[in-house]
C-alpha positions in Angstrom: 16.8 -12.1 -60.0 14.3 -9.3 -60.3 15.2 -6.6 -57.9 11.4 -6.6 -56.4 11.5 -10.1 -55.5 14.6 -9.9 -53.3 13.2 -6.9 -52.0 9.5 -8.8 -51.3 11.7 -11.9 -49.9 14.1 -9.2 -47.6 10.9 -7.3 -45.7 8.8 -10.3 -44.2 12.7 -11.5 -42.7 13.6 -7.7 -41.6 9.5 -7.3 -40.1 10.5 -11.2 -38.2 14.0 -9.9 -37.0 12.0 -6.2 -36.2 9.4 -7.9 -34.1 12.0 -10.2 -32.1 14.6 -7.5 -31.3 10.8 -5.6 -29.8 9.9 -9.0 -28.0 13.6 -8.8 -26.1 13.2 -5.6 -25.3 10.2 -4.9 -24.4 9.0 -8.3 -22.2 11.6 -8.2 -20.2 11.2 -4.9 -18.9 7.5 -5.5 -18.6 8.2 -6.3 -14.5 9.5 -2.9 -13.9 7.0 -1.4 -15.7 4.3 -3.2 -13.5 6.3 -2.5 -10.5 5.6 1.3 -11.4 8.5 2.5 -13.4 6.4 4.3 -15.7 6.9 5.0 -19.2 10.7 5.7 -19.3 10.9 1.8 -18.1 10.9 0.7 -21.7 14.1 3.1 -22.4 16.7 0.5 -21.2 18.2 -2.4 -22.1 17.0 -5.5 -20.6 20.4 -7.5 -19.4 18.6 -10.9 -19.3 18.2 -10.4 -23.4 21.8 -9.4 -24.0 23.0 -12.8 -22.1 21.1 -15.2 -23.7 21.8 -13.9 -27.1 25.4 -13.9 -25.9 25.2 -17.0 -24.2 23.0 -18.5 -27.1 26.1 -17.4 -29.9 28.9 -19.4 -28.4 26.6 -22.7 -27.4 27.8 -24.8 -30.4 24.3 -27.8 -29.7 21.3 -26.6 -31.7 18.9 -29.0 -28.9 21.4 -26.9 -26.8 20.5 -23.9 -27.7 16.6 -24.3 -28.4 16.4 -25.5 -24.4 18.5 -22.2 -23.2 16.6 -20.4 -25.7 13.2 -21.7 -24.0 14.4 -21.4 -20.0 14.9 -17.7 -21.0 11.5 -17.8 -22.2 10.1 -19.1 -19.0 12.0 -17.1 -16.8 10.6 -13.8 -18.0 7.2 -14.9 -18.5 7.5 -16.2 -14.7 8.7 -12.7 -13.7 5.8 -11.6 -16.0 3.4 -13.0 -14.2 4.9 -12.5 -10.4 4.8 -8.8 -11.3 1.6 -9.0 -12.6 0.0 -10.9 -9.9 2.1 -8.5 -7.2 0.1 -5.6 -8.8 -3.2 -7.0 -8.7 -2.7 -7.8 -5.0 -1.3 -3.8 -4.4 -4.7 -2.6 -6.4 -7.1 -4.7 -4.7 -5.2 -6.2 -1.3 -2.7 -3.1 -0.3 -0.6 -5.6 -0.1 2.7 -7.8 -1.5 1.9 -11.2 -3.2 4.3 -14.1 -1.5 4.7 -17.5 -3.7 3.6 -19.1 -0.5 0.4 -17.7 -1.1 -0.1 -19.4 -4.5 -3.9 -20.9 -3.3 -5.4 -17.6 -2.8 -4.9 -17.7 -6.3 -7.8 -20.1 -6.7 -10.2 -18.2 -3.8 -9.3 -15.2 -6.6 -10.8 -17.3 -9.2 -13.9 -18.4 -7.3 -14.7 -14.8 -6.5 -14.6 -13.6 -10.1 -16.8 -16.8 -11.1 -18.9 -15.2 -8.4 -19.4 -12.3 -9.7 -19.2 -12.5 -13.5 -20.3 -15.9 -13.9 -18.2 -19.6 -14.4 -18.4 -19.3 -18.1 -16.8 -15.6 -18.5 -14.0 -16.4 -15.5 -13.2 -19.8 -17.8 -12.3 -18.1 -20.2 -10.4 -15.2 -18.8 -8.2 -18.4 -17.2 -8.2 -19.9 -21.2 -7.0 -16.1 -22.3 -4.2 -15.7 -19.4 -2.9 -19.2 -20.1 -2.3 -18.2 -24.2 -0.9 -15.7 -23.3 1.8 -17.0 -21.4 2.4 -19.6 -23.5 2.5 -17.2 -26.4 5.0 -15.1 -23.9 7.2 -18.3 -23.2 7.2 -19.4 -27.2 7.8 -15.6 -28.7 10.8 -15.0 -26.2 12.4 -18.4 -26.9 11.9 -17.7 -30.9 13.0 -14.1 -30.7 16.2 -15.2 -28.9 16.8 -17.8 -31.8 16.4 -15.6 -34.6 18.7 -12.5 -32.8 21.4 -15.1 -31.7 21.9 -16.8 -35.5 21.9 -12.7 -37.0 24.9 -12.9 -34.4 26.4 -15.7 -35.2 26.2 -15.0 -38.7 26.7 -11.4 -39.4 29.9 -9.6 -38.3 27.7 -6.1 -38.0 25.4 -8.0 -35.8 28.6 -9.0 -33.4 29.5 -5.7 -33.3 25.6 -4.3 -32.6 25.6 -6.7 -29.6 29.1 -5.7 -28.8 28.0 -2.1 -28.7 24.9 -2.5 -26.9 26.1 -4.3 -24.3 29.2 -1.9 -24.0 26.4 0.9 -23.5 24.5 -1.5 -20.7 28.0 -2.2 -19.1 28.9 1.6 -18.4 25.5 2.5 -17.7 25.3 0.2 -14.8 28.3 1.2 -13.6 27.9 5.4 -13.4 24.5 4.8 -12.3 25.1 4.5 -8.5 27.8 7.2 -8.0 25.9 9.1 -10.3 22.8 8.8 -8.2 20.6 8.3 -11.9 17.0 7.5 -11.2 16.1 5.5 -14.4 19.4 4.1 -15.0 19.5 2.5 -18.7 21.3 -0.7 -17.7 17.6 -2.7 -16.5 17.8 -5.8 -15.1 13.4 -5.8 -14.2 12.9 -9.8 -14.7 15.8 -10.7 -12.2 14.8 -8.0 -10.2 11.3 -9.8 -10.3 12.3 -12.8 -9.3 14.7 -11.8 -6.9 12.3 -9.9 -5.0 9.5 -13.0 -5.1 12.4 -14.8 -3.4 13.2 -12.6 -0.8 9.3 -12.0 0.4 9.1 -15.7 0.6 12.2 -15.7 2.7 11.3 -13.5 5.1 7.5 -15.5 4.9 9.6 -18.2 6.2 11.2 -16.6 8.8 7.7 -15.1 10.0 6.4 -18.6 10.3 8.9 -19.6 12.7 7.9 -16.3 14.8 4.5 -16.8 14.3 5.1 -20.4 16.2 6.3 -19.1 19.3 3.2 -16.4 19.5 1.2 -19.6 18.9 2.3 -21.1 21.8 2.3 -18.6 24.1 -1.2 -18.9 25.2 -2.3 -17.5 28.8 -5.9 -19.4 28.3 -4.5 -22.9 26.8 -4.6 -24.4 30.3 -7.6 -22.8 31.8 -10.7 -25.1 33.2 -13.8 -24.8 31.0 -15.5 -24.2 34.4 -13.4 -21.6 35.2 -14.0 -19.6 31.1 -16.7 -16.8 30.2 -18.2 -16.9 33.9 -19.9 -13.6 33.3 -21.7 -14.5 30.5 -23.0 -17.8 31.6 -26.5 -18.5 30.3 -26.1 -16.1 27.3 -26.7 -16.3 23.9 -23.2 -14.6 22.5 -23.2 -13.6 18.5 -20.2 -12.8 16.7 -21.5 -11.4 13.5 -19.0 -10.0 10.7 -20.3 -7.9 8.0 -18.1 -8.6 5.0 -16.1 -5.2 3.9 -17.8 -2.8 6.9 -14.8 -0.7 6.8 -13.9 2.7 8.5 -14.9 4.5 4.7 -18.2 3.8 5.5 -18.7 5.5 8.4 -16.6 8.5 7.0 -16.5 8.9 3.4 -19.0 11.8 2.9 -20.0 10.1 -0.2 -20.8 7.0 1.5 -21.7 7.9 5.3 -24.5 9.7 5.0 -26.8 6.8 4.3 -25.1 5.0 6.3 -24.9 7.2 9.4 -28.8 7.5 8.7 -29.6 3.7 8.8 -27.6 3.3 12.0 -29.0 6.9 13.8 -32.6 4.8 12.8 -31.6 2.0 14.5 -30.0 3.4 17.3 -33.3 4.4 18.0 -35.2 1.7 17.3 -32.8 -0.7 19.5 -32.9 1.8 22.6 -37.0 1.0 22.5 -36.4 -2.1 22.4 -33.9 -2.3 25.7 -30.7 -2.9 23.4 -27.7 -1.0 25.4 -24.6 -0.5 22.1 -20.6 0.4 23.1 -18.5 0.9 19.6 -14.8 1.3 18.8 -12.5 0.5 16.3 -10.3 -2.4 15.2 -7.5 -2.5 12.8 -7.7 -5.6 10.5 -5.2 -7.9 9.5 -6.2 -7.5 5.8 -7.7 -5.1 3.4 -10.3 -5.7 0.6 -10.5 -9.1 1.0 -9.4 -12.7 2.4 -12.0 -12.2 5.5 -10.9 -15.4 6.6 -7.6 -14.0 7.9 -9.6 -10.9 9.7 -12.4 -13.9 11.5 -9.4 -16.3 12.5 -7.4 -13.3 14.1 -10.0 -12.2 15.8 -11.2 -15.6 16.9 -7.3 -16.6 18.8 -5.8 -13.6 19.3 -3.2 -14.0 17.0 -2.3 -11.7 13.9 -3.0 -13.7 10.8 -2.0 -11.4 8.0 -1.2 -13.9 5.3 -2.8 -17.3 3.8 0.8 -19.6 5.0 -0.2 -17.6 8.7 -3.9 -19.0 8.5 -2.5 -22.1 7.8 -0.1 -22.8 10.3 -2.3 -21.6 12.8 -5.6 -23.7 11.8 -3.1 -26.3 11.9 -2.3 -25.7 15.5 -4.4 -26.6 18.7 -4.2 -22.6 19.6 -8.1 -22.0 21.7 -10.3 -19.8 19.6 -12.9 -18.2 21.2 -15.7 -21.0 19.9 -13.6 -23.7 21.9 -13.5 -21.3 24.7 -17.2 -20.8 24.4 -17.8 -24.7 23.8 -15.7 -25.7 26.9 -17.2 -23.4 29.0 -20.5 -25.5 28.1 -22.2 -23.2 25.4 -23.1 -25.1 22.2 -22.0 -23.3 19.1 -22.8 -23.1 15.6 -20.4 -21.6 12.2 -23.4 -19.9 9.9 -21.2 -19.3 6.5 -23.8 -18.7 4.0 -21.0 -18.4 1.3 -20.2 -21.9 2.0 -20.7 -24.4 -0.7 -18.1 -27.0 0.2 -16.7 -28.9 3.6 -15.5 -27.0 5.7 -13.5 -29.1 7.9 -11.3 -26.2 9.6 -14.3 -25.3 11.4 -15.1 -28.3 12.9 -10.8 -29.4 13.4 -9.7 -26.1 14.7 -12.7 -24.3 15.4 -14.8 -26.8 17.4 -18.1 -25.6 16.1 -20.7 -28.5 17.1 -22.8 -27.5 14.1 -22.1 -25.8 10.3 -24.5 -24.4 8.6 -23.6 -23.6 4.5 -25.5 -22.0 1.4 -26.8 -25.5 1.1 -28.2 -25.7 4.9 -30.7 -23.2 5.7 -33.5 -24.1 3.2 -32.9 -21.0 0.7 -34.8 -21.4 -2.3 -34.8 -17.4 -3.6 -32.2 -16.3 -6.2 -28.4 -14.9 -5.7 -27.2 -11.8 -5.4 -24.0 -11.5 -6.8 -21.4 -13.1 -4.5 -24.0 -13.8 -2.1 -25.8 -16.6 -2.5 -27.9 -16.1 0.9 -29.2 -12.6 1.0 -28.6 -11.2 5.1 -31.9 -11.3 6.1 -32.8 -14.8 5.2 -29.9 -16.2 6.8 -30.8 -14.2 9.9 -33.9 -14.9 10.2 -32.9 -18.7 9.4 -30.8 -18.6 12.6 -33.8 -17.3 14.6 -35.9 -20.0 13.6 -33.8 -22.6 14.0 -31.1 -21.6 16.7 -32.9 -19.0 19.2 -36.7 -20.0 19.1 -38.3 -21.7 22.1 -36.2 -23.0 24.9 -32.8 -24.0 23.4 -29.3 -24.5 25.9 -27.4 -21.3 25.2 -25.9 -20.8 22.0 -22.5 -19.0 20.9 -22.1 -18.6 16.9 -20.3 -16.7 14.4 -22.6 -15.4 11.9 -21.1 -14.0 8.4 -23.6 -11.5 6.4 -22.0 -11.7 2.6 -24.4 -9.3 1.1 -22.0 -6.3 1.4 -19.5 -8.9 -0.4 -17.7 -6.9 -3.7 -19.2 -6.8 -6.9 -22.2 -5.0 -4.5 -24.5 -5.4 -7.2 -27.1 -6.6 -7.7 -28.2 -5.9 -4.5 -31.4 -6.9 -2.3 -34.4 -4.9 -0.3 -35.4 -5.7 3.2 -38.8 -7.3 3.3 -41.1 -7.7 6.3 -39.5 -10.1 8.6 -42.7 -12.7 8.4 -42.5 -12.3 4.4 -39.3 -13.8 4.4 -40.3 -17.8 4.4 -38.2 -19.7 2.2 -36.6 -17.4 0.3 -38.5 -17.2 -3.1 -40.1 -13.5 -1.6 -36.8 -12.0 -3.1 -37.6 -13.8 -6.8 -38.1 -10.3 -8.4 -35.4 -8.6 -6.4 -32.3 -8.7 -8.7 -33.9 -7.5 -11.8 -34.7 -4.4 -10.1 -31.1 -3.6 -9.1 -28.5 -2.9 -11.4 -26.6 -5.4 -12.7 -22.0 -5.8 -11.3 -21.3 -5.2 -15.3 -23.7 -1.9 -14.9 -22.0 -0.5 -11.8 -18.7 -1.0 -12.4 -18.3 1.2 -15.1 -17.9 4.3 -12.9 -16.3 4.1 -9.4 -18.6 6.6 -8.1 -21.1 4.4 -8.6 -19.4 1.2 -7.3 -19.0 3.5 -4.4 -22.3 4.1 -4.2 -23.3 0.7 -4.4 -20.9 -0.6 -1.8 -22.5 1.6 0.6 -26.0 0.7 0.0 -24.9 -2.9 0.5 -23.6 -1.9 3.8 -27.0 -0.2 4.5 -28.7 -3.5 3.6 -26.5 -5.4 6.2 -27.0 -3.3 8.6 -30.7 -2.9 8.0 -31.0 -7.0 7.8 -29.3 -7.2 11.9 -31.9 -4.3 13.3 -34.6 -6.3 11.4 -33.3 -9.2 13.1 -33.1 -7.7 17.0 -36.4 -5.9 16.3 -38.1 -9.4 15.8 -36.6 -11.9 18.4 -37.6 -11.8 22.1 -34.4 -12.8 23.5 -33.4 -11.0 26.6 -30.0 -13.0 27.5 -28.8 -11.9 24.1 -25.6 -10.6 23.5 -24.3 -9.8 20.1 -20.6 -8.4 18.5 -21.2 -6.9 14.9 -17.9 -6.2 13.5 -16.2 -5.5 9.8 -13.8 -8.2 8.3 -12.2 -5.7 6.3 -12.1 -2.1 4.6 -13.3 -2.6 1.1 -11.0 -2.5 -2.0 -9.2 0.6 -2.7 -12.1 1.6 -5.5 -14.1 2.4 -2.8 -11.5 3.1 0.1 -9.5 5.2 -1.7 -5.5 4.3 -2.1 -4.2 5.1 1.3 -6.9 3.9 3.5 -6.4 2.9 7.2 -7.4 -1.1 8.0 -9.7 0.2 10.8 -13.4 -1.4 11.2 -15.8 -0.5 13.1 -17.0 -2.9 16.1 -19.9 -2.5 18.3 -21.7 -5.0 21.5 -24.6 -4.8 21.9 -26.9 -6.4 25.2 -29.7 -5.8 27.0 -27.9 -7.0 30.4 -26.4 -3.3 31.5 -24.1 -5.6 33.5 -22.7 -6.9 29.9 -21.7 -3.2 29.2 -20.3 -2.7 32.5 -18.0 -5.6 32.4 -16.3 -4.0 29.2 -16.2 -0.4 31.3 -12.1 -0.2 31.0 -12.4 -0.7 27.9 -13.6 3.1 27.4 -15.5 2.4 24.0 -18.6 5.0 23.1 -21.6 5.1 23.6 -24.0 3.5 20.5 -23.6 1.9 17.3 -21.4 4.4 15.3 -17.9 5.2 16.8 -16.1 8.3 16.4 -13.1 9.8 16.2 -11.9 9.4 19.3 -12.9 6.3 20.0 -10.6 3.3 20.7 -8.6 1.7 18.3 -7.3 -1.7 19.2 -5.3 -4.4 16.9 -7.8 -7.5 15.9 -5.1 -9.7 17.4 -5.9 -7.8 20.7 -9.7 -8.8 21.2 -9.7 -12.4 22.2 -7.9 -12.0 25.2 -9.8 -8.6 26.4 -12.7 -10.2 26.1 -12.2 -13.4 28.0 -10.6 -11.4 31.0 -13.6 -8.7 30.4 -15.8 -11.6 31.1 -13.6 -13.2 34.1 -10.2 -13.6 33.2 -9.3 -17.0 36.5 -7.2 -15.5 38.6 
């Protein structure tokens, strides 16, 4: 045989035997890596690779071996993705990812379809499922190949003998040695392991988080006897997605904003409006608003999706069914809404839902926001507050300052606004999400132009309704992503009532919040979970 031709036959075999010996090394250490090992994570030696080569040397079945070989596969592709998933909620949530939170996973997806469009997020899905089936296939292969060297190649024996020797004593010294990047890795179990243990301890929460459910000091109070004080009011609870505590003191964000509120702190005292602001600290971070409105709403801290669940699932009172039993009709405005909602009318109580589909909008989107602010507040005027009308308690959520913050809309006048179409030209003259996040000064920038808009929209809105018995709570869901909060950002948000009624504002005296719409420093700063019952004994708490 011609030398070259067993040479030619010898390198694609020792480029196939190269590539799996990098596959079962490197995967398998690709959880620690994502859990923040840094570079030295990839010198060690992964222990789930040395046992199934083992393991896959002395298993005599072939149909055997292929299934061990393809369990191994699946394992470290699952720790893969665990890891990866944990680090995307840390970057964007501040937060660990449970199992038991596996839906969010789908709110994840609708909020990138959201923002870059349902044919772009199809086939990031398409990508990230090749990819692990490339990840579960490569592993099982590469274990195959390694294990028959093994079998048949006495220095392959005595590589893996040596290797795992090396891994053996390396684990052991480690602890008494104290060694911070020990070379004996064990990053997929460790993966795994730890996914195990958070949904554990989820569990054990759950059974905690039932006794606080129960242990409700307004479950068994008269509707008669609920919300006294505020009888014959029109009450608003308006959330303005991502109005975090960055806004009001980031210097690169603030100064617009402080100047839009200064304006309408103003503007509002001309008009009669009285303003008291403080602080609350959210249940979440950059996202899953849900979690922040339900806390708020029964004074209970919802801080994870299996939470929300077992508490919607509850009959715990929420401040709507407080409001609805205490005879005020009340109404859910959820512009993002494009689906039932049937939590809001089974554990909420609202008597009426209104959706994107619901208030007549016929003008474009705007990003995640399908209803720009405005619109949907002057929608609610129109429909909810005009004329004579019983009085009316709602929960109002403005989306515009909803992340990718871009494109972004301009108030028009309030009587412009009719059904929408005014803002036709509106996002062409913004920059587009794939513009602005390029930079993060500029997403930064962005977010707090959104959060001018908002806030903008709600003084357009008091400025233009003749509603004296109005009493309104304009509060954040959330701080914003760390892009824009930076990576060690409180959960604080600001919250602010405003009335005309002084005696509204003296009924929430002890509560020692400050003057006007922007709180400082020293202002108050309360758990969500602490409202609901504040303000029911703040507006006459039976004795």
């Amino acid at each position: 045989m011609n030398p070259r031709e067993g040479s030619g036959r010898r390198w694609p075999a020792a480029l196939a035997t190269g590539t799996a010996i990098a596959l079962l090394v490197a995967l398998p250490l690709g959880p620690g890596l994502l859990a923040g090992a840094g570079g030295t994570g990839l010198v060690r030696i992964p222990v789930e690779s040395l046992a199934i080569v083992l393991l896959l040397t002395v298993v005599p079945w072939r149909a055997a071996r292929v299934a061990l070989a393809g369990a191994f596969g699946a394992f470290v592709t699952l720790a893969l993705v665990l890891a990866g998933i944990d680090r995307g909620y840390e970057a964007v949530l501040g937060i660990h990812f449970v199992p038991l939170d596996w839906p969010q996973l789908g709110d994840a997806y609708g909020v990138v379809t959201d923002a870059v469009g349902a044919t772009f997020a199809n086939l990031l899905v398409a990508g990230i499922v090749v990819v692990i089936a490339a990840c579960v296939g490569g592993l099982a292969w590469a274990a195959l190949r390694v294990a028959r060297i093994v079998r048949r190649r006495a220095d392959g024996r005595a590589a893996v003998a040596a290797v795992a020797g090396v891994w053996i004593v390396a684990a052991v010294v480690a602890p008494p040695l104290r060694t911070t990047d020990p070379v004996a890795a064990a990053a997929s179990v460790g993966s795994v392991g730890t996914a195990v243990d958070r949904t554990v301890s989820a569990l054990q929460e759950q059974a905690a988080l039932a006794r606080d459910i129960a242990d409700d000091p307004f479950a068994e109070v008269p509707g008669d006897r609920l919300l006294t004080a505020l009888r014959g009011k029109d009450v608003l609870v308006v959330f303005v997605e991502s109005y975090g505590r960055v806004a009001l003191e980031d210097p690169g964000i603030s100064p617009g904003v402080g100047t839009v509120l200064g304006d309408a702190e103003s503007a509002l005292a001309a008009g009669g409006y009285l303003a008291q602001s403080a602080w609350l600290t959210s249940p979440t971070y950059g996202g899953r608003s849900w979690l922040a409105h339900s806390t708020l709403q029964t004074g209970v801290w919802i801080d994870a999706q299996t939470a929300y669940e077992q508490v919607v699932a509850s009959d715990r009172l929420t401040l709507t069914r407080a409001f609805s039993q205490a005879g005020w009709r009340t109404v859910g405005d959820v512009p993002s809404n494009i689906r039932p909602w049937e939590v809001g009318t089974s554990f909420y109580g609202y008597d009426t839902l209104l959706g994107a589909s619901d208030v007549g909008y016929q003008g474009p989107r705007f990003g995640y926001a399908r209803v720009p602010d405005q619109y949907t507040l002057k929608h609610f005027a129109d429909t909810e507050l005009a004329g004579a009308h019983e009085p009316v308690m709602a929960e109002i959520d403005l989306v515009s300052s909803h992340t990718p913050w871009a494109p972004l809309p301009r108030l028009v006048p309030w009587h412009e606004l009719g059904d929408g179409s005014v803002f036709d030209g509106q996002p062409a003259l913004s920059a587009s999400a794939d513009a602005v996040w390029q930079d993060p000064r500029t997403v930064q920038r962005f977010y707090g132009r959104s959060v001018e808009y908002s806030l903008g929209a709600l003084v357009s809105f008091l400025q233009n309704i003749d509603d004296p018995d109005l009493v309104m709570l304009v509060l954040g869901d959330h701080q914003p992503a760390p892009i824009v909060s930076g990576p060690d950002a409180s959960h604080d948000v600001p919250v602010t009532l405003i009335a005309r009624d002084p005696a509204v504002l003296a009924a929430i005296g002890e509560w020692r919040w400050q003057g006007g719409l922007r709180p400082g420093e020293a202002a108050p700063v309360w758990r969500m979970d602490a409202f609901r019952d504040r303000f029911l004994e703040a507006f006459d708490m039976p004795r």
